[in-house]
Residue frames as a rotation matrix with the C-alpha (Angstrom) as fourth column:
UNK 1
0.883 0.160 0.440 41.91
0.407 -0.727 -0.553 85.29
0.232 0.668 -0.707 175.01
UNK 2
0.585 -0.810 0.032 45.34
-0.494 -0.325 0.806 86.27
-0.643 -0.487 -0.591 176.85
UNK 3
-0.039 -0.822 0.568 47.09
-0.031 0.569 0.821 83.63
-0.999 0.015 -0.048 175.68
UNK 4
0.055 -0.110 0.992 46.22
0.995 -0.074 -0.064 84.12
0.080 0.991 0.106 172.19
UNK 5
0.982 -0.157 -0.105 47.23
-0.098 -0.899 0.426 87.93
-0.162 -0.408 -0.899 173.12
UNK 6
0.597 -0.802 0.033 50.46
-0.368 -0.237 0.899 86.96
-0.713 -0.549 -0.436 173.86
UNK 7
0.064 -0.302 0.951 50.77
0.803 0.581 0.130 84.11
-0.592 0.756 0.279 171.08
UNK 8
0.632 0.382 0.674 50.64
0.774 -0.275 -0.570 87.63
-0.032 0.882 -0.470 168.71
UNK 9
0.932 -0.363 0.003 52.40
-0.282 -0.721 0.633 89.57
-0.227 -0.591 -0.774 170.66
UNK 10
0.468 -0.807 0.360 54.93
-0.260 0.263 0.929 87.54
-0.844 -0.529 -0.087 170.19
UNK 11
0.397 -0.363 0.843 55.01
0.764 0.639 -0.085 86.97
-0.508 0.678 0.531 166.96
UNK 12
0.956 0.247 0.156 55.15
0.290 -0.868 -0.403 90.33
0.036 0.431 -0.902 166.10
UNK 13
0.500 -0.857 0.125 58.14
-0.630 -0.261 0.731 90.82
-0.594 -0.444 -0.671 168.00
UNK 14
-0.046 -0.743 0.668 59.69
0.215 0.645 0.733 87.93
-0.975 0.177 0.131 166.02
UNK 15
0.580 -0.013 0.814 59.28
0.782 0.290 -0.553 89.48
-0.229 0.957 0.178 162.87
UNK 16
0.955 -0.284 0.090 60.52
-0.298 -0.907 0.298 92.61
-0.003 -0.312 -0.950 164.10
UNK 17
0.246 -0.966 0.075 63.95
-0.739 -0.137 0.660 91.14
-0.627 -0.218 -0.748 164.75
UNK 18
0.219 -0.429 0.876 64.22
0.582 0.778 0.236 89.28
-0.783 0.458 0.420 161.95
UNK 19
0.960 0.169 0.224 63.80
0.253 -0.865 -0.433 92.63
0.121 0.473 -0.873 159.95
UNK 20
0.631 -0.759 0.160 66.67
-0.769 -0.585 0.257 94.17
-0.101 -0.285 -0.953 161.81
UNK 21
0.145 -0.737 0.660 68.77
0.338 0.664 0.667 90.77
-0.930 0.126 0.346 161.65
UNK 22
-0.097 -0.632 0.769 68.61
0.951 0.169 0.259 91.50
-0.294 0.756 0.585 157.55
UNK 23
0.867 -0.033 0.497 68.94
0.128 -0.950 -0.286 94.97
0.482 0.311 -0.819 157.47
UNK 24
0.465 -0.885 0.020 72.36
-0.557 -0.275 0.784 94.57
-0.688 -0.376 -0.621 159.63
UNK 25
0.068 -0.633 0.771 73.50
0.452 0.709 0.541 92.18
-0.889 0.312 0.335 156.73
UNK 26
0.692 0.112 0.714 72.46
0.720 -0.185 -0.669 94.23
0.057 0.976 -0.209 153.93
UNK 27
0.900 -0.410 0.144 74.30
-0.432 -0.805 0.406 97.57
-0.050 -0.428 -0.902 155.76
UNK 28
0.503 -0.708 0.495 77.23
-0.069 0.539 0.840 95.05
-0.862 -0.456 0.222 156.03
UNK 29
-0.031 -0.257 0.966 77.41
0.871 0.467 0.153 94.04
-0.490 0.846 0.210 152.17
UNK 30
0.598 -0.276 0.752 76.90
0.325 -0.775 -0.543 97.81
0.732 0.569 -0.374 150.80
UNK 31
0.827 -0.526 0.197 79.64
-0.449 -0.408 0.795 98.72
-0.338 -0.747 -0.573 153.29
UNK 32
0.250 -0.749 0.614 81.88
0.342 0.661 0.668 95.93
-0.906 0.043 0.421 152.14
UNK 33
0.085 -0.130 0.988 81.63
0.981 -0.164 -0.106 97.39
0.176 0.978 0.113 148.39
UNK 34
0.961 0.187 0.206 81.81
0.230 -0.950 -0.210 101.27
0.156 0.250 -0.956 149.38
UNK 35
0.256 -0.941 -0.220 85.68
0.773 0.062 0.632 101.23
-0.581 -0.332 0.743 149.36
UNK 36
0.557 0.066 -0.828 85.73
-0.512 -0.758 -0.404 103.13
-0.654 0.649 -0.388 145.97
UNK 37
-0.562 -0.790 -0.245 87.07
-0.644 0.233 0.728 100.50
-0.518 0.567 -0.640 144.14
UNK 38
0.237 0.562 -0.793 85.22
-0.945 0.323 -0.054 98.64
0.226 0.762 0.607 141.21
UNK 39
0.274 -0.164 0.948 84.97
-0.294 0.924 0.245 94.97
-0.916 -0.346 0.205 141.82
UNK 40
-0.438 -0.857 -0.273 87.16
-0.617 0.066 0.784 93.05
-0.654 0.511 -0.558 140.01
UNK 41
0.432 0.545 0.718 86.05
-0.339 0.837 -0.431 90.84
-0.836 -0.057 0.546 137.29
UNK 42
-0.105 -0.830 0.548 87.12
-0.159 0.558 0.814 88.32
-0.982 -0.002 -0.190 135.78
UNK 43
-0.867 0.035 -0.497 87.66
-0.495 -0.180 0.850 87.57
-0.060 0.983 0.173 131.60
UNK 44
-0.921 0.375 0.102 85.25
0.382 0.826 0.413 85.27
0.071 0.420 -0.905 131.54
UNK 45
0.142 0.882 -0.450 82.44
0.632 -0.431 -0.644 87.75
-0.762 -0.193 -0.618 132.69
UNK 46
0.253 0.491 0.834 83.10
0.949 -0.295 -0.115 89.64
0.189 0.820 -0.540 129.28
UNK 47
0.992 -0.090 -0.089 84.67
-0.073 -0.981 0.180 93.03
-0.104 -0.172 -0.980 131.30
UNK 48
0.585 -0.745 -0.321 88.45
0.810 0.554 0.192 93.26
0.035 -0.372 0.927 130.65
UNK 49
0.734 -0.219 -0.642 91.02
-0.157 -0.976 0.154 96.29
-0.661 -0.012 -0.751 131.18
UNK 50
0.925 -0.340 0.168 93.11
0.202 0.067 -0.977 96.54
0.321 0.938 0.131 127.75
UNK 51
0.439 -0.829 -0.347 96.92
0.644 0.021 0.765 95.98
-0.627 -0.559 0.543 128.50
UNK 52
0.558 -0.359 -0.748 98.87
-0.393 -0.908 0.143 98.61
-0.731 0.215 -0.648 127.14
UNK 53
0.873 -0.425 0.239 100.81
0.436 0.463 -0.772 98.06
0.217 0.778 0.590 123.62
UNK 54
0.531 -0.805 -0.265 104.75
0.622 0.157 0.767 98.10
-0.576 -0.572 0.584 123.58
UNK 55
-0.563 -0.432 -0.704 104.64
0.305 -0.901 0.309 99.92
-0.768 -0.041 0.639 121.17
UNK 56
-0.081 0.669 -0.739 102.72
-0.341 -0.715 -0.610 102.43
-0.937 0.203 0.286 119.17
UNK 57
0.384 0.398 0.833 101.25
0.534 0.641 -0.552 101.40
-0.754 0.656 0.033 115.53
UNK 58
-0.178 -0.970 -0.163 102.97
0.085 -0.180 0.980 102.55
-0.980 0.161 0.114 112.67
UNK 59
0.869 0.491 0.067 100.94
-0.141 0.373 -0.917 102.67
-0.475 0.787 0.393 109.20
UNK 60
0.083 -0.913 0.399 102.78
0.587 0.369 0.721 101.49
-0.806 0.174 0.566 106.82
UNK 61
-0.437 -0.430 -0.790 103.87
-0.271 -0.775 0.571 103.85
-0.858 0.464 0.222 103.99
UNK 62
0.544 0.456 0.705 101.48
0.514 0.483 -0.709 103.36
-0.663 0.748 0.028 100.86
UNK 63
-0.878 -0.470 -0.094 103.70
-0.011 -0.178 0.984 104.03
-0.479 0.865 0.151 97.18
UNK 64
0.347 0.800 -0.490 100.89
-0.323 -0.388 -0.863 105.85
-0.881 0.457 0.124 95.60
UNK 65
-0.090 -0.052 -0.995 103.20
-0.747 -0.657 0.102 105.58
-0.658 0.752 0.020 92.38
UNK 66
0.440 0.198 0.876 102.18
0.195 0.931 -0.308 103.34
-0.877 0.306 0.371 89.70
UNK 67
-0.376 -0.742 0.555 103.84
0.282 0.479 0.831 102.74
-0.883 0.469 0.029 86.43
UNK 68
-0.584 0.322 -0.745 102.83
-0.738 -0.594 0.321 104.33
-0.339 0.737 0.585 83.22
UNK 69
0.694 0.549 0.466 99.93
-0.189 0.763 -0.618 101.71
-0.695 0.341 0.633 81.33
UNK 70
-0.498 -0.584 -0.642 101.74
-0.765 -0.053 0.642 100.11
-0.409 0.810 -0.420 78.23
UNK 71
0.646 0.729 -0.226 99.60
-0.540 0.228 -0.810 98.47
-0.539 0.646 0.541 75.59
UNK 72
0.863 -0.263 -0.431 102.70
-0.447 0.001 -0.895 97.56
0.236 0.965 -0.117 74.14
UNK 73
0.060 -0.729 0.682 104.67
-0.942 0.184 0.280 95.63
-0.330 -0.659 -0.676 76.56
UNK 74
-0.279 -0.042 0.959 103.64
0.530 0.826 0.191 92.21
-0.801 0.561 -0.208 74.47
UNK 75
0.054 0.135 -0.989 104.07
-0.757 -0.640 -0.129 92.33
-0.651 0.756 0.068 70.70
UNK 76
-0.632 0.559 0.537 102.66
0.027 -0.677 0.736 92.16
0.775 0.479 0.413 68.39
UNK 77
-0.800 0.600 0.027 99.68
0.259 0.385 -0.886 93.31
-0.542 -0.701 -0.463 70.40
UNK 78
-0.688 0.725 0.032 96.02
0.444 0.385 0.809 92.35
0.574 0.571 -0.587 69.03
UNK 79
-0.768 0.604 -0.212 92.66
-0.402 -0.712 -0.576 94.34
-0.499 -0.357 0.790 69.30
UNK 80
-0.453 0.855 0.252 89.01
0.887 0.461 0.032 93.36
-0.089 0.238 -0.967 68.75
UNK 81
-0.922 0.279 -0.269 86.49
-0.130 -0.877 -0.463 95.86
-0.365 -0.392 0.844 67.98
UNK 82
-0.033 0.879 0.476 82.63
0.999 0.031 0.012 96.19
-0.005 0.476 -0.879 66.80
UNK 83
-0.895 0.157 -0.418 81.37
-0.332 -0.860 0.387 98.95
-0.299 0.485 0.822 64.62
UNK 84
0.047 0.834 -0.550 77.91
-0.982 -0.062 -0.178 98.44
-0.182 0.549 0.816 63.97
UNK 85
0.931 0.364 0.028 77.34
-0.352 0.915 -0.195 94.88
-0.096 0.172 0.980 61.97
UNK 86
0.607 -0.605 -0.515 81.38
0.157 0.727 -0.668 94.19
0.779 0.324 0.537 61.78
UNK 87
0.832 -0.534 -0.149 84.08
0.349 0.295 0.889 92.75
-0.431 -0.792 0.432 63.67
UNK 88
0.616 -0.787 -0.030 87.33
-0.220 -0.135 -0.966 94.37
0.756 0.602 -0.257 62.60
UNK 89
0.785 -0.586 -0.201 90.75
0.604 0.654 0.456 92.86
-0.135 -0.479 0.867 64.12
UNK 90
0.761 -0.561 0.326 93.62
-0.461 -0.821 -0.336 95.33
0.456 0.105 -0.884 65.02
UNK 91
0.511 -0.849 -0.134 97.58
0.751 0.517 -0.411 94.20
0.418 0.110 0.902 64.90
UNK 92
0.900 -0.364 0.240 99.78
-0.340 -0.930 -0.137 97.27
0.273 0.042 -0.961 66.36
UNK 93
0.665 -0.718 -0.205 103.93
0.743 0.663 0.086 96.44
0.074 -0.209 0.975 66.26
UNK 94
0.988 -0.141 -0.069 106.89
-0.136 -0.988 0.068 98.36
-0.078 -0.057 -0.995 66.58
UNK 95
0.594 -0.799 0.099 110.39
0.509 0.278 -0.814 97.65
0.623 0.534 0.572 65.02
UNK 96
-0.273 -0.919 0.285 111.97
-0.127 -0.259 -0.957 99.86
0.954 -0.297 -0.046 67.76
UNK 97
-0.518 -0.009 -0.856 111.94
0.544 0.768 -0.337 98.77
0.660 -0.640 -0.393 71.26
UNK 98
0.538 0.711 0.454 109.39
0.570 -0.703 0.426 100.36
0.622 0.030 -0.783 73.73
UNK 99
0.433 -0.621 -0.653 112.26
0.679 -0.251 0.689 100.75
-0.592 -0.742 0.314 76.28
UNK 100
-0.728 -0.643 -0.236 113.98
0.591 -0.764 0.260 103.20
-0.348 0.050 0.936 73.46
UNK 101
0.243 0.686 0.686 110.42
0.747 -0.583 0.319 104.88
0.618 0.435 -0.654 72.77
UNK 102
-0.435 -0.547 -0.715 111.81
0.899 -0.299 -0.318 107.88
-0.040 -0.782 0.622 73.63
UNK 103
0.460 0.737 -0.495 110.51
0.533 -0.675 -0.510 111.68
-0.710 -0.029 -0.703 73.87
UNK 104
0.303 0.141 -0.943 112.51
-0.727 -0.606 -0.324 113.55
-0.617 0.783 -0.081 71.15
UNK 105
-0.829 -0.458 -0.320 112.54
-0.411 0.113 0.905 110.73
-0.378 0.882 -0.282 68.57
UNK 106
-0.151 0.776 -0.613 110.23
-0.941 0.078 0.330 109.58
0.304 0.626 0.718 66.11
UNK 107
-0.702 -0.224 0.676 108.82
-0.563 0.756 -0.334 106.26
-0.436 -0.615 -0.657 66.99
UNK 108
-0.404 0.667 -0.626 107.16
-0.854 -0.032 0.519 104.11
0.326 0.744 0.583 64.46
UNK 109
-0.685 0.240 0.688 104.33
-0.371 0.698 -0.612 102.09
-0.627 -0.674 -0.390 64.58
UNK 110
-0.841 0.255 -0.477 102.92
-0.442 0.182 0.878 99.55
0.311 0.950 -0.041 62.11
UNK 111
-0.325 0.940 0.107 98.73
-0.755 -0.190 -0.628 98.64
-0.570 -0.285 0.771 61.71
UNK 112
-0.990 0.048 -0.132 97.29
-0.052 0.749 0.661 95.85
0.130 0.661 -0.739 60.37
UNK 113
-0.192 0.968 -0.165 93.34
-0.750 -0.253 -0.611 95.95
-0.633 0.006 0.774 60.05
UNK 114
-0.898 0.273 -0.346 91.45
-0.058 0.706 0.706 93.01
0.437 0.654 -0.618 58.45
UNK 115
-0.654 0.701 0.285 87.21
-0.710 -0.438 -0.551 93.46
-0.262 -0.563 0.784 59.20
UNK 116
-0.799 0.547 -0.252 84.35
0.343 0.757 0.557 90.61
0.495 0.358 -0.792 58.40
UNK 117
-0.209 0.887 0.411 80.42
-0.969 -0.245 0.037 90.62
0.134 -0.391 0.911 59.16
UNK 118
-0.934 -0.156 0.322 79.60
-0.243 0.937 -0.250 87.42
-0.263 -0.311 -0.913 60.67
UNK 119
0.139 0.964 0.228 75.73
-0.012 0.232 -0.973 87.82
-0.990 0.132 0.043 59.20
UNK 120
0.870 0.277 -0.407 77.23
-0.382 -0.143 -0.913 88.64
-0.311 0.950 -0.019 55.81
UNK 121
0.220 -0.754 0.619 80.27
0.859 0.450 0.243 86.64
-0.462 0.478 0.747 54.87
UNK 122
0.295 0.118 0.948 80.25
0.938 0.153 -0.311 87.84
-0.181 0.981 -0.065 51.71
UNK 123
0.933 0.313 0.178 79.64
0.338 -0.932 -0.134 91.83
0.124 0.185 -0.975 52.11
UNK 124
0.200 -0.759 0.620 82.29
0.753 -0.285 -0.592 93.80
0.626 0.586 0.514 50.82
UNK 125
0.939 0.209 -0.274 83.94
0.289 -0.911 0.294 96.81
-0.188 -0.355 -0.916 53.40
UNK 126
0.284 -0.766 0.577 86.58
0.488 -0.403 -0.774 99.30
0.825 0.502 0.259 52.45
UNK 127
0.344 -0.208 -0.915 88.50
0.820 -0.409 0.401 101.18
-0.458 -0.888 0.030 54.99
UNK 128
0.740 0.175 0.649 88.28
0.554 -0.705 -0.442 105.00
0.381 0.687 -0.619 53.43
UNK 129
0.330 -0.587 0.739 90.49
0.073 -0.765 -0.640 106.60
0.941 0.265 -0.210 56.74
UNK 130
0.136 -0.440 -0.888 92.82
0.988 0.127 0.089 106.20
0.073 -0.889 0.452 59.29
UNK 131
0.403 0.226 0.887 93.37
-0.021 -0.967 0.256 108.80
0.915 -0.122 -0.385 61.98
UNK 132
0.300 -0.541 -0.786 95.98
0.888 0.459 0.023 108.81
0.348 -0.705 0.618 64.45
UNK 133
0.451 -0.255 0.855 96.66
-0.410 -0.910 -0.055 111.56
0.793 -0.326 -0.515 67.28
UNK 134
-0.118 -0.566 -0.816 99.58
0.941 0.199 -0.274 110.81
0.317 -0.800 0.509 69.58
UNK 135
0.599 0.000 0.801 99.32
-0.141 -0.984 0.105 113.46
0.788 -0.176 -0.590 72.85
UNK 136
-0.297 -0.782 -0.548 102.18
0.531 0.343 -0.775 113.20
0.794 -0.521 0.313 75.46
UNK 137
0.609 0.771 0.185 100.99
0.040 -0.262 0.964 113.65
0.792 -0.580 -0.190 79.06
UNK 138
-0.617 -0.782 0.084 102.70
-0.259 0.101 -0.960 114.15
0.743 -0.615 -0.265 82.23
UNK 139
-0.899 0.216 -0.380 101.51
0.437 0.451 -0.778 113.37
0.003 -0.866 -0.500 86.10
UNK 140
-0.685 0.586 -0.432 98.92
-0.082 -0.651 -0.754 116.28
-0.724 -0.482 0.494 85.76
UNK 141
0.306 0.950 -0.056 97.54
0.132 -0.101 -0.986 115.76
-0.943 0.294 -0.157 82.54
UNK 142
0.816 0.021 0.578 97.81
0.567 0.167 -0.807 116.47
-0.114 0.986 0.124 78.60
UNK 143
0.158 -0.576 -0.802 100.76
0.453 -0.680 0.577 118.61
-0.878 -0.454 0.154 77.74
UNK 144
-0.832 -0.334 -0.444 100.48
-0.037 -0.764 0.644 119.42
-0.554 0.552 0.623 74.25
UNK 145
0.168 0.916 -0.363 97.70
-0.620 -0.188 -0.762 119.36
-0.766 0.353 0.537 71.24
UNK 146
-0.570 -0.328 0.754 98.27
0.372 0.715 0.593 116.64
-0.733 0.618 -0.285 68.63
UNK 147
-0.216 0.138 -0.967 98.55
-0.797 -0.597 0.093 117.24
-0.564 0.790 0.239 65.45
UNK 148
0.544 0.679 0.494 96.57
-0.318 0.711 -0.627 114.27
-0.777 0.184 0.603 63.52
UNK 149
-0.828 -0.522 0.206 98.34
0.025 0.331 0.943 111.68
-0.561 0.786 -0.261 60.90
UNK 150
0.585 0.803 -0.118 96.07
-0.580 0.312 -0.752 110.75
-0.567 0.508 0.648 58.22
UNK 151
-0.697 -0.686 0.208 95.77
-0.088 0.370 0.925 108.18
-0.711 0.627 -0.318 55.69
UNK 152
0.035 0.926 -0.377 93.46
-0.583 -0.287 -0.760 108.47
-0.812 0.246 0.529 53.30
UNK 153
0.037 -0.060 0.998 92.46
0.468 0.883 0.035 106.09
-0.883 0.465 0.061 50.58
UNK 154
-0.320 -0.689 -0.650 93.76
-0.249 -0.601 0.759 106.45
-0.914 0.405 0.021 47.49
UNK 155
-0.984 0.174 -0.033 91.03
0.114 0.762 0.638 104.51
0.136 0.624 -0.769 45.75
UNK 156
-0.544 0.775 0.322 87.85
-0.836 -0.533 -0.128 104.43
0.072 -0.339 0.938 45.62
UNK 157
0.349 0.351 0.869 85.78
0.011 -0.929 0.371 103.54
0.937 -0.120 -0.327 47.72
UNK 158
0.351 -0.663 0.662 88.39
-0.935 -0.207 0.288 102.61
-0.054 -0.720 -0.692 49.59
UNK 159
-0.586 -0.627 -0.513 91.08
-0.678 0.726 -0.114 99.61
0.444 0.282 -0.851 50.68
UNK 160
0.207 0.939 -0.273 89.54
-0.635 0.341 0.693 96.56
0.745 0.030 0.667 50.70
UNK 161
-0.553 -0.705 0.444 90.16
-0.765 0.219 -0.605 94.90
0.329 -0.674 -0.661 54.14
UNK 162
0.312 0.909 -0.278 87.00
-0.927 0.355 0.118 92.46
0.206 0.221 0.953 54.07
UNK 163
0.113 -0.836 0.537 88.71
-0.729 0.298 0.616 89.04
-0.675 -0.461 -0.575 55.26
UNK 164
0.613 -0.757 -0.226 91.11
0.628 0.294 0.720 87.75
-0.479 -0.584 0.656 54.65
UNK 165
0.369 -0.028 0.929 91.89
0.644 -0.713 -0.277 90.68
0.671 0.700 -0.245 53.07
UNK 166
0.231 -0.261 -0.937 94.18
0.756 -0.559 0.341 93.37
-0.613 -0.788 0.068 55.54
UNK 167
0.837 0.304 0.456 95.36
0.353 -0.935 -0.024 96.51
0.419 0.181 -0.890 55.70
UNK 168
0.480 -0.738 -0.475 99.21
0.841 0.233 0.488 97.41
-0.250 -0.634 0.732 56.50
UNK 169
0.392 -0.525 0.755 100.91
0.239 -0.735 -0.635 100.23
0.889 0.429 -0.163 56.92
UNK 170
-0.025 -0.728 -0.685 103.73
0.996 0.042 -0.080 102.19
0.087 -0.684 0.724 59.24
UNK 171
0.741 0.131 0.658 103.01
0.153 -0.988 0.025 105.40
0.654 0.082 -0.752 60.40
UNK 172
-0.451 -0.859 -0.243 105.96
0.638 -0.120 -0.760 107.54
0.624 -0.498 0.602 62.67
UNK 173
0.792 0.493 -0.360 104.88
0.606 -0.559 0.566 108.95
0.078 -0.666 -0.742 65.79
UNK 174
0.341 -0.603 0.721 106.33
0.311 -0.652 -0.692 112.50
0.887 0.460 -0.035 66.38
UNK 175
-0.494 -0.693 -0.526 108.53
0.738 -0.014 -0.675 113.51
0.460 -0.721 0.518 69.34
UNK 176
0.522 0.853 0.013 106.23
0.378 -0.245 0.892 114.82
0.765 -0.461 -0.451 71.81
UNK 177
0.688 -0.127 0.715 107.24
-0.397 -0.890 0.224 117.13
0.608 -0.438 -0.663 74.96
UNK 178
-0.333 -0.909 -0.249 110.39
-0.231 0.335 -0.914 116.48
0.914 -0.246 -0.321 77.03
UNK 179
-0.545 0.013 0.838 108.57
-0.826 -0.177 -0.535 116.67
0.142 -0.984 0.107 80.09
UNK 180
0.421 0.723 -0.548 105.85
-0.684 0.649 0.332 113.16
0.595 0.235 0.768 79.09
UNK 181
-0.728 -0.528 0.438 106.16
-0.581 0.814 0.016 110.07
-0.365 -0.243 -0.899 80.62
UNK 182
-0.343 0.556 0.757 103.44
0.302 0.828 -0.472 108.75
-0.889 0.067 -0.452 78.46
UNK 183
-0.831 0.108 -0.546 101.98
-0.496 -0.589 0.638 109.24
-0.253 0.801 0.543 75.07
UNK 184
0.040 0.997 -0.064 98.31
-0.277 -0.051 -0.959 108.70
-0.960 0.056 0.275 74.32
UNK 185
-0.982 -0.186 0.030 97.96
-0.010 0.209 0.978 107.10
-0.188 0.960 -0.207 70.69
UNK 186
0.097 0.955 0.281 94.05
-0.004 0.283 -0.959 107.64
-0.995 0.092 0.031 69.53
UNK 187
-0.974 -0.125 0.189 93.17
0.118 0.432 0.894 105.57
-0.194 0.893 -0.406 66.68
UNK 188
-0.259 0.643 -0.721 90.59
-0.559 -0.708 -0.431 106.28
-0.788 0.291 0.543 64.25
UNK 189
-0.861 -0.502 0.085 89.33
-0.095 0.322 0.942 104.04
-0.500 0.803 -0.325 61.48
UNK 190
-0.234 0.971 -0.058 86.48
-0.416 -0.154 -0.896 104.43
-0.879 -0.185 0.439 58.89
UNK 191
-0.537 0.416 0.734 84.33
0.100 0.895 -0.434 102.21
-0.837 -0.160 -0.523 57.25
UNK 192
-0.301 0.627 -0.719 82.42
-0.911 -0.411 0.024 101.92
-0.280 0.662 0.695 54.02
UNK 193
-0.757 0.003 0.653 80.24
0.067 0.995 0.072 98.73
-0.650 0.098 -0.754 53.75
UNK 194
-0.543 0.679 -0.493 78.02
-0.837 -0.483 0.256 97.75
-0.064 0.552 0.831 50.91
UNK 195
-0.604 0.703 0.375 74.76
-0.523 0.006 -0.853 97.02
-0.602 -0.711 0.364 51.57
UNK 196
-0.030 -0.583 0.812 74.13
0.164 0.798 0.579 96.72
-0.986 0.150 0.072 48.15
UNK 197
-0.723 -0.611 -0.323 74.73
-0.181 -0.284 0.942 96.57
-0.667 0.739 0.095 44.56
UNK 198
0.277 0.847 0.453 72.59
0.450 0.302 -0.840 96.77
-0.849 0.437 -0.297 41.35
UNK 199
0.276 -0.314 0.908 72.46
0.852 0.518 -0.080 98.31
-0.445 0.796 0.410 38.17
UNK 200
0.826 0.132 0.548 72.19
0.020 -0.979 0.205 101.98
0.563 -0.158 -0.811 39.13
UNK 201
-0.259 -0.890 0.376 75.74
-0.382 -0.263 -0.886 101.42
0.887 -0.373 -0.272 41.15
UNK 202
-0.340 -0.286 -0.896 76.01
0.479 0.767 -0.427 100.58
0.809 -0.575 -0.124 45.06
UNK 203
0.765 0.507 0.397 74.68
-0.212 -0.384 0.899 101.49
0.608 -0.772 -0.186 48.01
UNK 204
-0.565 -0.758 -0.326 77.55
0.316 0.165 -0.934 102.22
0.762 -0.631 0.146 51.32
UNK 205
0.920 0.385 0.077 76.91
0.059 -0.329 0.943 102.53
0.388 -0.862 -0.325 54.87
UNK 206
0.121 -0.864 0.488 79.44
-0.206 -0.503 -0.839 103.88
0.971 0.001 -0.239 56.81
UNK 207
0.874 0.217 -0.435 80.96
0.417 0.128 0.900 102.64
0.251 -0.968 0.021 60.39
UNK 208
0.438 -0.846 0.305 83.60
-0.333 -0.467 -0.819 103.82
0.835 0.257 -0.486 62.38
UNK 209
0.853 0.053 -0.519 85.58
0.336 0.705 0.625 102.46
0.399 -0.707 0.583 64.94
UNK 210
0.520 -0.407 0.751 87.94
-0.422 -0.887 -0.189 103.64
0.743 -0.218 -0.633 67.27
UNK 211
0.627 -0.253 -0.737 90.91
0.550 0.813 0.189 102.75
0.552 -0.524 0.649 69.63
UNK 212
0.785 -0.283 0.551 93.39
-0.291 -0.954 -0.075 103.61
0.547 -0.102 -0.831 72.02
UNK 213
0.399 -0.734 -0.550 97.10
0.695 0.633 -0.341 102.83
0.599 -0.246 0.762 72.98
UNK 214
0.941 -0.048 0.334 99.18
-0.202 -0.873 0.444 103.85
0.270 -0.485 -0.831 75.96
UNK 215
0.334 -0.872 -0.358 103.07
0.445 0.480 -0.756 103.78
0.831 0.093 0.549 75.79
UNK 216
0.810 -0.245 -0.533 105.22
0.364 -0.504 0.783 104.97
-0.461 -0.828 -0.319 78.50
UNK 217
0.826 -0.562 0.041 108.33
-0.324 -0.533 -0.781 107.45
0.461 0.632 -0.623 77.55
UNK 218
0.434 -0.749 -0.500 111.62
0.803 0.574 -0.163 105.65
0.409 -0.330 0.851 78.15
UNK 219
-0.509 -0.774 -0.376 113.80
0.777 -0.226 -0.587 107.64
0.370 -0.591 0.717 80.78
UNK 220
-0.021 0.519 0.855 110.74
-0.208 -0.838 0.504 109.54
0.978 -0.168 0.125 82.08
């Protein structure tokens, strides 16, 4: 019984100083790191310090301005629309150049208009009235009130434009505020199609259709 006394005794004691053996190594290793400096690490561990740029970033300047629109920069220039059951085809040209489409002169501008119903060949449509308001606009917005062109048919119940059948004519925009660098052109055109015919006279439905052209004002 002694000797198995001592055999415990002793072991006890040998765990004891293995304890203290790694507690003096751990005391060692948080000692070795309490310098106040962050261990270093390396790129590959995913931590790097960002090297200063040589120099500072510069945006680059953005040119907000853009260029008046021009509808008229190819001529002739061609327009599709739909009104209800027809297709009508718009031509707009201009005998004076858009570069001299200046603000105080008149500036003309010729229409062609030819219209068809692809379910009705046949059906007959008149164009009763054109309607044209040029408004000249500057950076901020509209700058005056347009005063409307008209043509009105001179027939009844109007010109037949039914294909291949057209419509031509030259209207003059008027000189429009000194201060524009654009002029607004809204187009108007109405319709009279018949539906049909009998011995009591004809039956019309009416479409209308509608466009719009932006020129720019030369030396604006």
């Amino acid at each position: 019984m002694k000797w198995t006394g001592s055999m415990a005794t002793t072991n006890r004691l040998g765990r004891r100083m293995l304890a203290s053996a790694i507690a003096l190594v751990l005391v060692g290793v948080v000692g070795g790191c309490s310098d106040g400096q962050a261990p270093s690490v390396s790129q590959q561990g995913g931590r790097t310090t960002p090297k200063p740029s040589s120099s500072p970033a510069t945006p680059e300047s953005a040119d907000t301005t853009k260029p008046p629109k021009n509808d008229l920069r190819k001529l002739p220039r061609r327009r599709s629309l739909e009104t209800g059951p027809i297709s009508v085809e718009a031509e707009y040209d201009t005998t004076l150049p858009i570069e001299d489409w200046r603000a105080d002169t008149t500036k003309p501008l010729r229409i062609t208009l030819t219209a068809s119903n692809d379910r009705k060949r046949k059906q007959k449509i008149y164009l009763t009235r054109v309607t044209i308001a040029a408004t000249s606009y500057d950076e901020s917005g509209p700058l005056d009130v347009p005063q409307p062109i008209i043509d009105a048919a001179s027939v009844q119940p109007g010109y037949i434009v039914t294909s291949p059948n057209t419509y031509s004519q030259n209207f003059d925009i008027p000189a429009v505020n000194r201060e524009a660098v654009r002029v607004g052109i809204d187009l108007t055109y109405e319709f009279l199609l018949e539906v049909n015919q009998g011995e009591e006279g004809r039956d019309l439905a009416k479409q209308v259709a509608t466009d719009r052209l932006s020129v720019p004002i030369a030396g604006s």
